[in-house]
Backbone as CSV, one residue per row, in Angstrom:
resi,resn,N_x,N_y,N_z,CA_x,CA_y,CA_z,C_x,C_y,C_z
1,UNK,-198.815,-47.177,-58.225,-198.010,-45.963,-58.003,-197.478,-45.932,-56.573
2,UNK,-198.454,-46.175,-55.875,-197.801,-46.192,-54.272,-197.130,-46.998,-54.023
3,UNK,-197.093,-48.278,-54.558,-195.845,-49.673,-54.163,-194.874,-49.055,-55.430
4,UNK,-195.193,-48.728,-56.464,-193.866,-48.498,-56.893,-193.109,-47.524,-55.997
5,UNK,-193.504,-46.176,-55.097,-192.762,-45.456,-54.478,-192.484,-45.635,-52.876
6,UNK,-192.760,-47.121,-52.973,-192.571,-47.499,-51.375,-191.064,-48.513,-51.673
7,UNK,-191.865,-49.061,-53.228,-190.117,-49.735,-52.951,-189.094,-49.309,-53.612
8,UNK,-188.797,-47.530,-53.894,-187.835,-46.694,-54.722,-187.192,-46.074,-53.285
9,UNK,-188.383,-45.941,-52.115,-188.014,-45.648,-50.812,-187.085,-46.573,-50.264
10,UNK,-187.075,-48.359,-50.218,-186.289,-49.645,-49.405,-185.174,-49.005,-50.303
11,UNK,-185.187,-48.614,-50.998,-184.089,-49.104,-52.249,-182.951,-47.570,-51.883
12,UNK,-183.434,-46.515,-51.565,-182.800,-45.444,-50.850,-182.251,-45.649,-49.467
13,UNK,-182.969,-46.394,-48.460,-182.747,-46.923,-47.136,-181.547,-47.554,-47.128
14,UNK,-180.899,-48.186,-48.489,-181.033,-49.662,-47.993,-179.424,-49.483,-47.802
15,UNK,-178.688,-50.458,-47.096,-177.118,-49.849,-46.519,-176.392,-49.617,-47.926
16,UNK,-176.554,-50.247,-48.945,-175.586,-49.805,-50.595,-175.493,-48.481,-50.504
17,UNK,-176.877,-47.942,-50.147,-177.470,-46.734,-50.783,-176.395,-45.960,-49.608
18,UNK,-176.824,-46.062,-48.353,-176.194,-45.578,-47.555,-174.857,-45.095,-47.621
19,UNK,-174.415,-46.831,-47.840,-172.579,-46.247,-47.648,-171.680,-45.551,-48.934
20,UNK,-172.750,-45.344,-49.530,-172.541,-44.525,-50.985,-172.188,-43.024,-50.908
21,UNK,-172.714,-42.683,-49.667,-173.145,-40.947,-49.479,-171.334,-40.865,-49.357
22,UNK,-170.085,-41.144,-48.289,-169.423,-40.508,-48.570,-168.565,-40.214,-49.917
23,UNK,-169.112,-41.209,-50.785,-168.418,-41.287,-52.158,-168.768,-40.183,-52.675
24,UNK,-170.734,-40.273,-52.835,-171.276,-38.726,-53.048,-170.695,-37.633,-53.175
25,UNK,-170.287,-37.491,-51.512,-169.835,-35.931,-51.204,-168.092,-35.829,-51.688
26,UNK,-167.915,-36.740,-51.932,-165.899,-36.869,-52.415,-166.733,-36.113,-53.846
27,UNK,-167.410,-37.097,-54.503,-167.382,-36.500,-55.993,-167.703,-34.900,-56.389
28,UNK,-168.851,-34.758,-55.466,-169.111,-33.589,-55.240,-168.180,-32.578,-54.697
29,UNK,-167.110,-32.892,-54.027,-166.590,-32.080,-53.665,-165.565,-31.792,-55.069
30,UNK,-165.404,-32.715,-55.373,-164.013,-32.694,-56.745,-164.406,-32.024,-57.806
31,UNK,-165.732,-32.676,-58.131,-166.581,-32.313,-59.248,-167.157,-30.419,-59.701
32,UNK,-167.627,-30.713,-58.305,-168.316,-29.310,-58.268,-167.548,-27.671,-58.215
33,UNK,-167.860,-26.590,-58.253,-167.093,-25.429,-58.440,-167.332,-25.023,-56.858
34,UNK,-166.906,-25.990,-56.020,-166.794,-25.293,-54.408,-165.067,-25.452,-54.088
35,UNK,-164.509,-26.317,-55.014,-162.983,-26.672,-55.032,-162.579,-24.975,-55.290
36,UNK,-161.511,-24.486,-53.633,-161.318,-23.294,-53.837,-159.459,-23.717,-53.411
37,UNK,-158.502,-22.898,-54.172,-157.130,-23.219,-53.848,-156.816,-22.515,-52.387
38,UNK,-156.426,-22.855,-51.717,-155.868,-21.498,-50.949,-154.445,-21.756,-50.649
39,UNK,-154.125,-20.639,-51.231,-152.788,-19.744,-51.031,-152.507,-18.295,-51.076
40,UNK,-151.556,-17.901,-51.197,-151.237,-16.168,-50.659,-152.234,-15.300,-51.424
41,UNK,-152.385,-15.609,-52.630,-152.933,-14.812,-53.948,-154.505,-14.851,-53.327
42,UNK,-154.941,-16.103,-53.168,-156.590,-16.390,-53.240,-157.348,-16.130,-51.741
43,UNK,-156.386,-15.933,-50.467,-156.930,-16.279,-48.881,-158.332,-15.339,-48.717
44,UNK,-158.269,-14.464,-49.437,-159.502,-13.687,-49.326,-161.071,-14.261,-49.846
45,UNK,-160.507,-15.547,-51.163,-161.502,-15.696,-51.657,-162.063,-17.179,-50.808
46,UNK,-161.362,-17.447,-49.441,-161.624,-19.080,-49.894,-162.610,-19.410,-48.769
47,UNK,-163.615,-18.256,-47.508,-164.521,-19.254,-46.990,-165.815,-17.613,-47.667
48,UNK,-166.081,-18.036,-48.708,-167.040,-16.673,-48.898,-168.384,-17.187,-48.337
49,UNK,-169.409,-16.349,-47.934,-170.818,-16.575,-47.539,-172.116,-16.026,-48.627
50,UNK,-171.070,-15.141,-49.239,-172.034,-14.535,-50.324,-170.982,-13.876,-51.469
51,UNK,-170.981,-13.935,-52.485,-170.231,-13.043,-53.475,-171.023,-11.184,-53.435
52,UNK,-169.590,-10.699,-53.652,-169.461,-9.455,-53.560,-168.706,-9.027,-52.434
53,UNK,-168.349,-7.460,-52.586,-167.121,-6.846,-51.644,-166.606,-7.764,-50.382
54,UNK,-165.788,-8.168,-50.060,-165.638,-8.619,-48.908,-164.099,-7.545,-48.026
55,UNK,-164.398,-7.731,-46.952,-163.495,-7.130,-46.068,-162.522,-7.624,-45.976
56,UNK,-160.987,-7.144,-45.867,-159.956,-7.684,-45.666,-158.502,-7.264,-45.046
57,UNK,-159.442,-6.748,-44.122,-158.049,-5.596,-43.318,-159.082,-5.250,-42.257
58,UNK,-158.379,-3.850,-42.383,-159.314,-3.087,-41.447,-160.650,-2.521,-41.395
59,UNK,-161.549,-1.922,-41.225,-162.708,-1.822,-41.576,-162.915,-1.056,-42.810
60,UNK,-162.150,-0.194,-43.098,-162.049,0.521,-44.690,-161.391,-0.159,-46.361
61,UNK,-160.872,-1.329,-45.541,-160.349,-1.620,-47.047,-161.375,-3.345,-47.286
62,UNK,-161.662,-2.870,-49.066,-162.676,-4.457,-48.950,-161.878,-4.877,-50.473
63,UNK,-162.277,-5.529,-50.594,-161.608,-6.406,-51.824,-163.024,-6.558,-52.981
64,UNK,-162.714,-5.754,-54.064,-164.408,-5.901,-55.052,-164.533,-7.427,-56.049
65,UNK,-163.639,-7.887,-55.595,-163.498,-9.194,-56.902,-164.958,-10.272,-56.341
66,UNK,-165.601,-10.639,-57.001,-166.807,-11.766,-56.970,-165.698,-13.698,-57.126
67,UNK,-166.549,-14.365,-56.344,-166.397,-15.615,-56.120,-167.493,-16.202,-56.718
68,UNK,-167.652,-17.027,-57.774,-168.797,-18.004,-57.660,-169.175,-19.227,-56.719
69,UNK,-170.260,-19.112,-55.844,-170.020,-20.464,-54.506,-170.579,-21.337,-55.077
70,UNK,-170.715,-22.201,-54.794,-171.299,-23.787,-55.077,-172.357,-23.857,-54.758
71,UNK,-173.388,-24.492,-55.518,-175.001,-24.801,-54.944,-174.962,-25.563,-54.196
72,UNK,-175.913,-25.369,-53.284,-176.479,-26.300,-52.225,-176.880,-27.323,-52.672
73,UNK,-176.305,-28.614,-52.285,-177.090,-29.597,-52.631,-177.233,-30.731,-51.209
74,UNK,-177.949,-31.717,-51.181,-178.286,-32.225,-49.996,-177.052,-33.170,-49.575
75,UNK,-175.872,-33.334,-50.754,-174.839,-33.703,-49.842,-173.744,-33.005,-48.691
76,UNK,-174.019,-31.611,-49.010,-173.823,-30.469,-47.937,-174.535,-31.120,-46.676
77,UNK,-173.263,-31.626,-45.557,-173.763,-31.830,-44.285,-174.326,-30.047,-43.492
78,UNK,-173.592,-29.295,-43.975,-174.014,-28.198,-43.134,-173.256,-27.244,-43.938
79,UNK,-173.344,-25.967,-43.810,-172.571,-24.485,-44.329,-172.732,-23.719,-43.549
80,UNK,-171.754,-23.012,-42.923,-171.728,-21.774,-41.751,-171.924,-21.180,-42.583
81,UNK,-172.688,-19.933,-42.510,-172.722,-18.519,-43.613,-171.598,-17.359,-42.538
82,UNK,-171.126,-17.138,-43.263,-169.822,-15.995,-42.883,-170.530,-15.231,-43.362
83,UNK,-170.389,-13.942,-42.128,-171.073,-12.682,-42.760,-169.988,-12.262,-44.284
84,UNK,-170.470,-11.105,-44.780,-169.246,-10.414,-45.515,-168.475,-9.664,-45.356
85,UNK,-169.345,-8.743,-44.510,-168.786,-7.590,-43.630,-168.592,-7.852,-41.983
86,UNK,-167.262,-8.267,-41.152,-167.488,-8.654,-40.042,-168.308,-7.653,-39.095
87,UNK,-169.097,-8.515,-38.404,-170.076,-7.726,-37.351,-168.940,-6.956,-36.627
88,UNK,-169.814,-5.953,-35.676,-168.943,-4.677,-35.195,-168.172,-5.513,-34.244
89,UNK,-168.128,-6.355,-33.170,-167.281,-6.645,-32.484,-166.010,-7.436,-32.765
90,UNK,-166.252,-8.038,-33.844,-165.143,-8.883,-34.556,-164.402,-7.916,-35.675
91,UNK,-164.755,-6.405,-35.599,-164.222,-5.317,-36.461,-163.223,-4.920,-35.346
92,UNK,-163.486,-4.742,-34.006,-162.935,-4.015,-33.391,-162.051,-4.905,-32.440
93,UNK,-162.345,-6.303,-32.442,-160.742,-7.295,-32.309,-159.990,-7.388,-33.124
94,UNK,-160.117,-7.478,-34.394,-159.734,-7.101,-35.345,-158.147,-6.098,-35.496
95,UNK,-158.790,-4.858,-34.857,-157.910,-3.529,-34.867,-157.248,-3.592,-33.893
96,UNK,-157.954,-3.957,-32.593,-157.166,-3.942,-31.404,-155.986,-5.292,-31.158
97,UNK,-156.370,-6.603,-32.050,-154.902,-7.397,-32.210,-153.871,-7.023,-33.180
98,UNK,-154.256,-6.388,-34.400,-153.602,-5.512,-35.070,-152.768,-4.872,-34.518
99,UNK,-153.174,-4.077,-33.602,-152.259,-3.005,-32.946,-151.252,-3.350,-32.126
100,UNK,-151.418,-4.976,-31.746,-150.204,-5.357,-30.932,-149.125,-6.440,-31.807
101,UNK,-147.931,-6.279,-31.182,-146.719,-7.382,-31.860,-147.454,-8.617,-31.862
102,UNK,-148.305,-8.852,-30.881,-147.946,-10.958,-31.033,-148.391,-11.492,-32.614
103,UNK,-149.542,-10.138,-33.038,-150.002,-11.013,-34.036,-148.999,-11.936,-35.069
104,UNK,-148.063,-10.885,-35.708,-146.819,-11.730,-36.390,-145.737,-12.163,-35.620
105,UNK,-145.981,-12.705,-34.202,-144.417,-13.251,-33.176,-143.905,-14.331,-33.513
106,UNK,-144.938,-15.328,-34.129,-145.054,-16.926,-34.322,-145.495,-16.619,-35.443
107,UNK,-145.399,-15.996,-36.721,-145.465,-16.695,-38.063,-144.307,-17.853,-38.081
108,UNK,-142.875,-17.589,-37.979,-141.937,-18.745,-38.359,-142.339,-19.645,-38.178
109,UNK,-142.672,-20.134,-36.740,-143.256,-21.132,-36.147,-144.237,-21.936,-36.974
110,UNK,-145.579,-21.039,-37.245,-146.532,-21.636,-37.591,-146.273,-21.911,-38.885
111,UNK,-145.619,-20.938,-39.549,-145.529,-21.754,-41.504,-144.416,-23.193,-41.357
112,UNK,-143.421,-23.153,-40.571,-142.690,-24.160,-40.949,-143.664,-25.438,-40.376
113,UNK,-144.238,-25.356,-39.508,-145.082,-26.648,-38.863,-146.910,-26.834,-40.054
114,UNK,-146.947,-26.082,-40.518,-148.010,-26.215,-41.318,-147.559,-26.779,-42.399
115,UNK,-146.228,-25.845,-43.216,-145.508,-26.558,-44.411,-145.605,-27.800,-43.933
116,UNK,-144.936,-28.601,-43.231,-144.082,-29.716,-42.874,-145.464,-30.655,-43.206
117,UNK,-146.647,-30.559,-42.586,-147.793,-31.419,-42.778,-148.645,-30.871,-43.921
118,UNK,-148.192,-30.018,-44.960,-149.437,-29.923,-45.972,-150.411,-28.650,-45.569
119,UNK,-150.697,-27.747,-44.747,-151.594,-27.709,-44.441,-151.419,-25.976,-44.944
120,UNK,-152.899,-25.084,-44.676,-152.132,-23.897,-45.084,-151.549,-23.311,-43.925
121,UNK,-150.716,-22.259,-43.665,-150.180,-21.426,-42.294,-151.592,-20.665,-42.090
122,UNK,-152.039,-20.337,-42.833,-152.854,-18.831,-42.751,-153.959,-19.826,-41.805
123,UNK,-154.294,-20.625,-42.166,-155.939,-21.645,-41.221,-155.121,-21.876,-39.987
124,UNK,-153.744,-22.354,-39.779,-153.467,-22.450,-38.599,-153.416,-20.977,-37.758
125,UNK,-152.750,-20.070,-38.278,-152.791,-18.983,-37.723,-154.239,-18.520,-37.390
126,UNK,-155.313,-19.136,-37.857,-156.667,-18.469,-37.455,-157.564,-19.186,-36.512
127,UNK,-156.547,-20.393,-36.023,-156.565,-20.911,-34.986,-156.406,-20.735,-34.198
128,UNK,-155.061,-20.247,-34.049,-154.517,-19.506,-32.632,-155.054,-18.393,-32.530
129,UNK,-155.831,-17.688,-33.862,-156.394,-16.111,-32.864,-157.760,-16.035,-32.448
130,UNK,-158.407,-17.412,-33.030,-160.093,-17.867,-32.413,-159.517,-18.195,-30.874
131,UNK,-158.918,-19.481,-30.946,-158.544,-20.328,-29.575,-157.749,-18.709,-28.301
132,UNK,-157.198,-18.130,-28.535,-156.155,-17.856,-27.532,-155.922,-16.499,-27.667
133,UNK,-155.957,-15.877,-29.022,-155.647,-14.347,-29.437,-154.408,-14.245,-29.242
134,UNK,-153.314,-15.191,-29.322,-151.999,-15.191,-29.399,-151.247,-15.223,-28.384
135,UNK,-152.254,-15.372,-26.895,-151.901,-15.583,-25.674,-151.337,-16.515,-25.132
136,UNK,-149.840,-16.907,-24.896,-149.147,-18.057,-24.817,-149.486,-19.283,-23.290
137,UNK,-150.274,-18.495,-22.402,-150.896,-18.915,-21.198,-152.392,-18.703,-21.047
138,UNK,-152.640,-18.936,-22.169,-154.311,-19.185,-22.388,-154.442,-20.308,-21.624
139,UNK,-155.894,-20.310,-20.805,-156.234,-21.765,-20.476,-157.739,-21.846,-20.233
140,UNK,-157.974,-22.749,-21.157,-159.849,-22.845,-20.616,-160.508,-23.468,-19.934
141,UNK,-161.239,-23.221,-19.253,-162.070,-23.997,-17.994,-161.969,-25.414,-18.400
142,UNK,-162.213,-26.713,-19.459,-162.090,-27.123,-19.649,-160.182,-28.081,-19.601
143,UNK,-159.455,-27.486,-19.806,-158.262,-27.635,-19.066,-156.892,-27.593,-20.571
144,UNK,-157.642,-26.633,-21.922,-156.744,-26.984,-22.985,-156.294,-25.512,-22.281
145,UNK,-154.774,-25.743,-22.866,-153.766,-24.600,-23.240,-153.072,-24.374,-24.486
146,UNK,-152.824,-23.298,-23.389,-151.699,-22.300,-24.894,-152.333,-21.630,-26.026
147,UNK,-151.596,-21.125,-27.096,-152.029,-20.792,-27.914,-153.051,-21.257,-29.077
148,UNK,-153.178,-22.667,-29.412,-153.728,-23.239,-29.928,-154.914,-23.943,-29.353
149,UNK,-154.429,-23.720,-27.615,-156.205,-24.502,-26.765,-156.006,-25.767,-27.128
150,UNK,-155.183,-26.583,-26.697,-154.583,-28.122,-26.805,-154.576,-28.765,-25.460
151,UNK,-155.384,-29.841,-25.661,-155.856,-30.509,-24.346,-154.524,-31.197,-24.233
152,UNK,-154.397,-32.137,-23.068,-153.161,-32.634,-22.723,-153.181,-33.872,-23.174
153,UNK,-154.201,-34.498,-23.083,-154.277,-35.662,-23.593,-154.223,-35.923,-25.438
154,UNK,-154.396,-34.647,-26.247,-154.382,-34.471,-27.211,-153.160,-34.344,-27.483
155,UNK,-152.401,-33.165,-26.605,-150.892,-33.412,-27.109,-150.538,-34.508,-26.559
156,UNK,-150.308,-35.135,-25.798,-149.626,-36.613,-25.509,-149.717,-37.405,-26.483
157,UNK,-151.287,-37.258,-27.578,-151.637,-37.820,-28.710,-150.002,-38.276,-29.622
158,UNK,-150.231,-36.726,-30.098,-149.008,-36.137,-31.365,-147.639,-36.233,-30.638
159,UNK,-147.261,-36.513,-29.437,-146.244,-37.239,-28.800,-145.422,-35.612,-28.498
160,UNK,-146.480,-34.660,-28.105,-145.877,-33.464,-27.146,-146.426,-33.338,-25.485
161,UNK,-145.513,-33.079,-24.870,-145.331,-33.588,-23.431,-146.390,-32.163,-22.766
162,UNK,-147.156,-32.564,-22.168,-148.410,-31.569,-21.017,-147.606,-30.442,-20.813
163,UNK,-146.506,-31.079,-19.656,-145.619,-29.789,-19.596,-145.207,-28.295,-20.229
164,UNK,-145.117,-28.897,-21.299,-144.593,-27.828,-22.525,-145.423,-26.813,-23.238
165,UNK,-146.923,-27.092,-23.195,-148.077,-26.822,-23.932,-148.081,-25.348,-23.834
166,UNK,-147.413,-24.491,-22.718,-147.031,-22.849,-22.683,-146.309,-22.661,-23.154
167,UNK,-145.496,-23.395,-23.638,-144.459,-23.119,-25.158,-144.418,-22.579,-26.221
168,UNK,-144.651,-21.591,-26.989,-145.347,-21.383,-28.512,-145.064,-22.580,-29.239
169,UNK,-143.975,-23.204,-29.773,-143.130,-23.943,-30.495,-143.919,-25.259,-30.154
170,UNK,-144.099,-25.486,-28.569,-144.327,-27.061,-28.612,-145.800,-26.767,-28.643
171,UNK,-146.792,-25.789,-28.672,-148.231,-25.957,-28.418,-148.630,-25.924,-29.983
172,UNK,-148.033,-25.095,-31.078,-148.066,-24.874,-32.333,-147.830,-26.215,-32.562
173,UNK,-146.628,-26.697,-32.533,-146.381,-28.296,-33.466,-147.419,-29.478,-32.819
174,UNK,-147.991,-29.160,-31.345,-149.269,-30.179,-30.919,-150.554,-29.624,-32.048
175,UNK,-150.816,-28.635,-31.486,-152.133,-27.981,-32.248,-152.016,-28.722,-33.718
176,UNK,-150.957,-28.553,-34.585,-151.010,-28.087,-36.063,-150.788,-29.988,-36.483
177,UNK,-150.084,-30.641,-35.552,-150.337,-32.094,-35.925,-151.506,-32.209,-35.682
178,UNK,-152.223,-31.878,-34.485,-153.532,-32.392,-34.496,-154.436,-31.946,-35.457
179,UNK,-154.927,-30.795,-35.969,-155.144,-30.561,-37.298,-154.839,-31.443,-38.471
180,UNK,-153.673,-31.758,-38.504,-153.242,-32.454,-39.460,-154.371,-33.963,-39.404
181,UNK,-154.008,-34.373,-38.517,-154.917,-35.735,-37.950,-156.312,-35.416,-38.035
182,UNK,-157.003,-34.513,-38.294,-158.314,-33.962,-38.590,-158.269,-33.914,-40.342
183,UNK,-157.566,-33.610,-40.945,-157.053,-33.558,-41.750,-157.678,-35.137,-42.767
184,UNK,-156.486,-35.746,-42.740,-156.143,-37.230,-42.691,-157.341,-38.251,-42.435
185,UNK,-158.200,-37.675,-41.489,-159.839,-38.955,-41.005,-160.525,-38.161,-42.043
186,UNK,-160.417,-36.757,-42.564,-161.312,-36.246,-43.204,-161.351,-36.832,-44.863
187,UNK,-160.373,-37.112,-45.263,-159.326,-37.390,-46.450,-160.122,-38.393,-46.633
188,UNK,-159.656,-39.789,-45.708,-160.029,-41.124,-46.105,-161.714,-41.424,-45.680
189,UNK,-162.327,-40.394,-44.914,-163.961,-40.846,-44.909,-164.502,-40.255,-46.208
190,UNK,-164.060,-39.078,-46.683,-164.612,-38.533,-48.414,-163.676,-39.021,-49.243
191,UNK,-163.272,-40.084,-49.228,-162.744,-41.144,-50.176,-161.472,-39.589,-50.945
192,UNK,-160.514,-38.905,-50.663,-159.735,-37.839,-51.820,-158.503,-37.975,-51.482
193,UNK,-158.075,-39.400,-51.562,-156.594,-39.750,-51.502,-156.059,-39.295,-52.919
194,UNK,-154.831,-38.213,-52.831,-154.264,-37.351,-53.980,-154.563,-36.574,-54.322
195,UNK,-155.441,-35.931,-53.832,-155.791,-34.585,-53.357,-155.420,-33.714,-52.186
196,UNK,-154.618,-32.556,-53.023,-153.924,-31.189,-52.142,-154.720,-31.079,-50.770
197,UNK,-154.444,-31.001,-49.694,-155.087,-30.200,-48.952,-155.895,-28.508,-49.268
198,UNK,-154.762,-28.054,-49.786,-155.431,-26.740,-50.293,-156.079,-26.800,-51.080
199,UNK,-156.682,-27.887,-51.853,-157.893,-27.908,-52.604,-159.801,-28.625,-51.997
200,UNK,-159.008,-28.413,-51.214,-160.488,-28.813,-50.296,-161.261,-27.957,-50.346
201,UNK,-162.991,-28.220,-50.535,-163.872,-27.801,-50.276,-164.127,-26.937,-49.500
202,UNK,-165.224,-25.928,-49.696,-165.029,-25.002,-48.334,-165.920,-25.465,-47.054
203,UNK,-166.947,-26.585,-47.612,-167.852,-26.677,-46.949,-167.062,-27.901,-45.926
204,UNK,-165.839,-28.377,-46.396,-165.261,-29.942,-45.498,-164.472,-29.363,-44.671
205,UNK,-163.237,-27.863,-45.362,-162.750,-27.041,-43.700,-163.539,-26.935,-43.112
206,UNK,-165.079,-26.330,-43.402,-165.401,-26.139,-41.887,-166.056,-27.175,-40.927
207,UNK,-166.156,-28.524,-41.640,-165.769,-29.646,-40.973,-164.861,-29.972,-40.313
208,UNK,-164.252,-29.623,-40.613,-162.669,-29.683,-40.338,-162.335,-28.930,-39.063
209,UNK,-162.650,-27.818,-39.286,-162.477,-26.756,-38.085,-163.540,-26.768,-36.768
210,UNK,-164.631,-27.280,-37.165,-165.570,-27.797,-36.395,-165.172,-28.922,-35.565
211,UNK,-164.287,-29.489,-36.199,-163.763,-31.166,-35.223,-162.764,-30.380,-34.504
212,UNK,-162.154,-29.797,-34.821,-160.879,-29.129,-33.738,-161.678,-28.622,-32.371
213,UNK,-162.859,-28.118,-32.867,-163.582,-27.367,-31.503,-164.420,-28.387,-30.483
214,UNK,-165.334,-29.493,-31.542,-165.789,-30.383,-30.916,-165.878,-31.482,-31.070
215,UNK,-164.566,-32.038,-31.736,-163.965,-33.307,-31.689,-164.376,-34.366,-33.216
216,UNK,-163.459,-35.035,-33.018,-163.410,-35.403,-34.553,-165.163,-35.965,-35.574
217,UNK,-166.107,-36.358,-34.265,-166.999,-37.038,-34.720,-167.750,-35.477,-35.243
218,UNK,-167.569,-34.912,-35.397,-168.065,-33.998,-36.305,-167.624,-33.609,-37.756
219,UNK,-166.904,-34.297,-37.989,-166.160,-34.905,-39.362,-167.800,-35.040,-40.351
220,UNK,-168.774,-35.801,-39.146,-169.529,-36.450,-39.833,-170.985,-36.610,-39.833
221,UNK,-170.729,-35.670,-38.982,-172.432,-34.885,-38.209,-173.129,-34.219,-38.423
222,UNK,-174.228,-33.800,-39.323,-174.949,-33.419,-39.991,-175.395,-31.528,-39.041
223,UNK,-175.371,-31.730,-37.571,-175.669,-30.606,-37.422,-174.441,-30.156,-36.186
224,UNK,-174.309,-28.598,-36.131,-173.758,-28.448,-34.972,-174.001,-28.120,-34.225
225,UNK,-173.579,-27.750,-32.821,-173.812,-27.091,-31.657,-173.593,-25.652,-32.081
226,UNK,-174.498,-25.073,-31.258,-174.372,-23.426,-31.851,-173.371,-22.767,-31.452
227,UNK,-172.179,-23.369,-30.312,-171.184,-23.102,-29.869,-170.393,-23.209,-30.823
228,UNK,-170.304,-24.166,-31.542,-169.750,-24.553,-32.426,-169.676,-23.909,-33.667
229,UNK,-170.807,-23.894,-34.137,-171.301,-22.806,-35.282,-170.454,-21.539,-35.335
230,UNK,-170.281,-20.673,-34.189,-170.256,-19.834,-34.052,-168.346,-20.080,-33.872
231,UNK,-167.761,-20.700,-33.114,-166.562,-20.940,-33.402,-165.820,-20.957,-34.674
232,UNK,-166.831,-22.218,-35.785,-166.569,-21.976,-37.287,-166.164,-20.469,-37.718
233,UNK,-167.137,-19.612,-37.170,-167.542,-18.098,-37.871,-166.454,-17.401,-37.306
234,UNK,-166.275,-17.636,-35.882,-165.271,-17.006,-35.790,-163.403,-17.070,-36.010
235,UNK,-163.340,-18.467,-36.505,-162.320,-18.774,-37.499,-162.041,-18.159,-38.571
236,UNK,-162.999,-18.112,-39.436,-163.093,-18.264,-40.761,-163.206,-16.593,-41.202
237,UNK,-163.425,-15.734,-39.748,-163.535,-14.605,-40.177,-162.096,-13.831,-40.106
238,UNK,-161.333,-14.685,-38.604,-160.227,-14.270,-38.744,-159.022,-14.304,-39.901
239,UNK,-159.573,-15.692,-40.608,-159.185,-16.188,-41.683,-158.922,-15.266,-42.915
240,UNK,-159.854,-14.370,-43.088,-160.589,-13.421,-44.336,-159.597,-12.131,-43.619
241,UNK,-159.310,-11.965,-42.563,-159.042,-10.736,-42.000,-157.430,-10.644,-41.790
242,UNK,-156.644,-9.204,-42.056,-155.432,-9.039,-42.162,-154.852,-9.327,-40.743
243,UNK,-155.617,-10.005,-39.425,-154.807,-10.541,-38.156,-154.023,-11.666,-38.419
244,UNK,-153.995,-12.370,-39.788,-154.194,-13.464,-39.799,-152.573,-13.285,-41.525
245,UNK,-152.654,-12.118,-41.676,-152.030,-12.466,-42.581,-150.300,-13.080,-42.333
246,UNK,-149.632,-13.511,-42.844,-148.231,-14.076,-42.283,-147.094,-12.538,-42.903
247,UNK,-145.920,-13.179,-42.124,-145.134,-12.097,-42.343,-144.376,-12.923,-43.717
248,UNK,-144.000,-12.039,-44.987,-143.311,-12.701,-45.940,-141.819,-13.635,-45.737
């Protein structure tokens, strides 16, 4: 009994076994009922933490429709839990970006540069209000700008010039290619070539959104930084929340 379960153990170790896992999590992701669409109709339903009421505006209006989430299984590198109800301080950024123009200044912007690569507007837009709050001369100690928090060397990446990065137009089309390119490594390491972007998993955006904050090798990293964590959450809440909705 014990050599039979010592060598069922080599046989799990062993690199086959290994380089199998991202196939795993492709199938799993396709397979399983975590495949959520997102578009205009569904944005409320697509990073849930728990089924039941969720918030979707201002602090009085919630949405009663139920989501079924996906079981945990151990090919889940990680799951941020999104509250349901945003905590009080993310209620009351919430209202107070609400209350100003920038929130819808750069929809055009951001849907035509999201269209153009696949991607949804609404996740980019919840980019720019984690990173910057729509502040076109954002800059973080670290040295990214603009609205999207785009390092220079990142835009030089996507072939947009340092200079420009206080631009809405040129920091949006850096940001939202680079996304895209997060995108794309995410695609071909979970093997889902022909597969929508908007049918991605909920648990691989926030892979996804996690590499935007702390770089692509988190594509593939089993745990995060709690900085990080918490970045996810605060995406994903703006995401759920009417700061975030686009102008028709």
């Amino acid at each position: 009994m014990l050599f039979s379960r010592f060598v069922a153990g080599l046989c799990l170790l062993s690199p086959g076994a290994m380089a199998q896992a991202p196939v795993r999590e492709a199938l799993f992701a396709l397979n399983g009922t975590s495949i959520l669409a997102i578009n205009g109709a569904d944005y409320a339903r697509f990073f849930d933490g728990g089924a039941g009421p969720r918030w979707v505006g201002r602090g009085d209006v919630v949405m009663p429709a139920r989501v079924e989430l996906p079981k945990r299984t151990s090919e889940e590198p990680f799951v941020v839990e999104i509250p349901v109800v945003p905590p009080a301080p993310f209620a009351r950024t919430f209202n107070r970006l609400l209350a100003r123009g920038e929130t819808r200044r750069y929809d055009e912007l951001i849907r035509a540069d999201a269209v153009e690569r696949g991607l949804d507007p609404r996740l980019v837009k919840s980019v720019i209000a984690a990173e910057s709050e729509f502040s076109t001369h954002a800059k973080s100690p670290a040295g990214a700008l603009g609205l999207m928090q785009v390092m220079p060397v990142t835009a030089g990446s996507v072939g947009v010039d340092e200079a420009s990065l206080f631009d809405p137009a040129a920091n949006i089309r850096a940001g939202t290619a680079y996304l895209a390119k997060l995108f794309e490594r995410a695609w071909q390491r979970y093997h889902l070539k022909g597969v929508e972007y908007g049918k991605a998993p909920a648990w691989l955006i926030q892979r996804i959104v996690a590499a935007y904050n702390a770089g692509p090798r988190f594509l593939a990293r089993r745990r995060l930084y709690r900085q990080t964590r918490e970045y996810v959450k605060r995406v994903l809440l703006f995401y759920r929340s009417a700061v975030t909705a686009l102008t028709p």
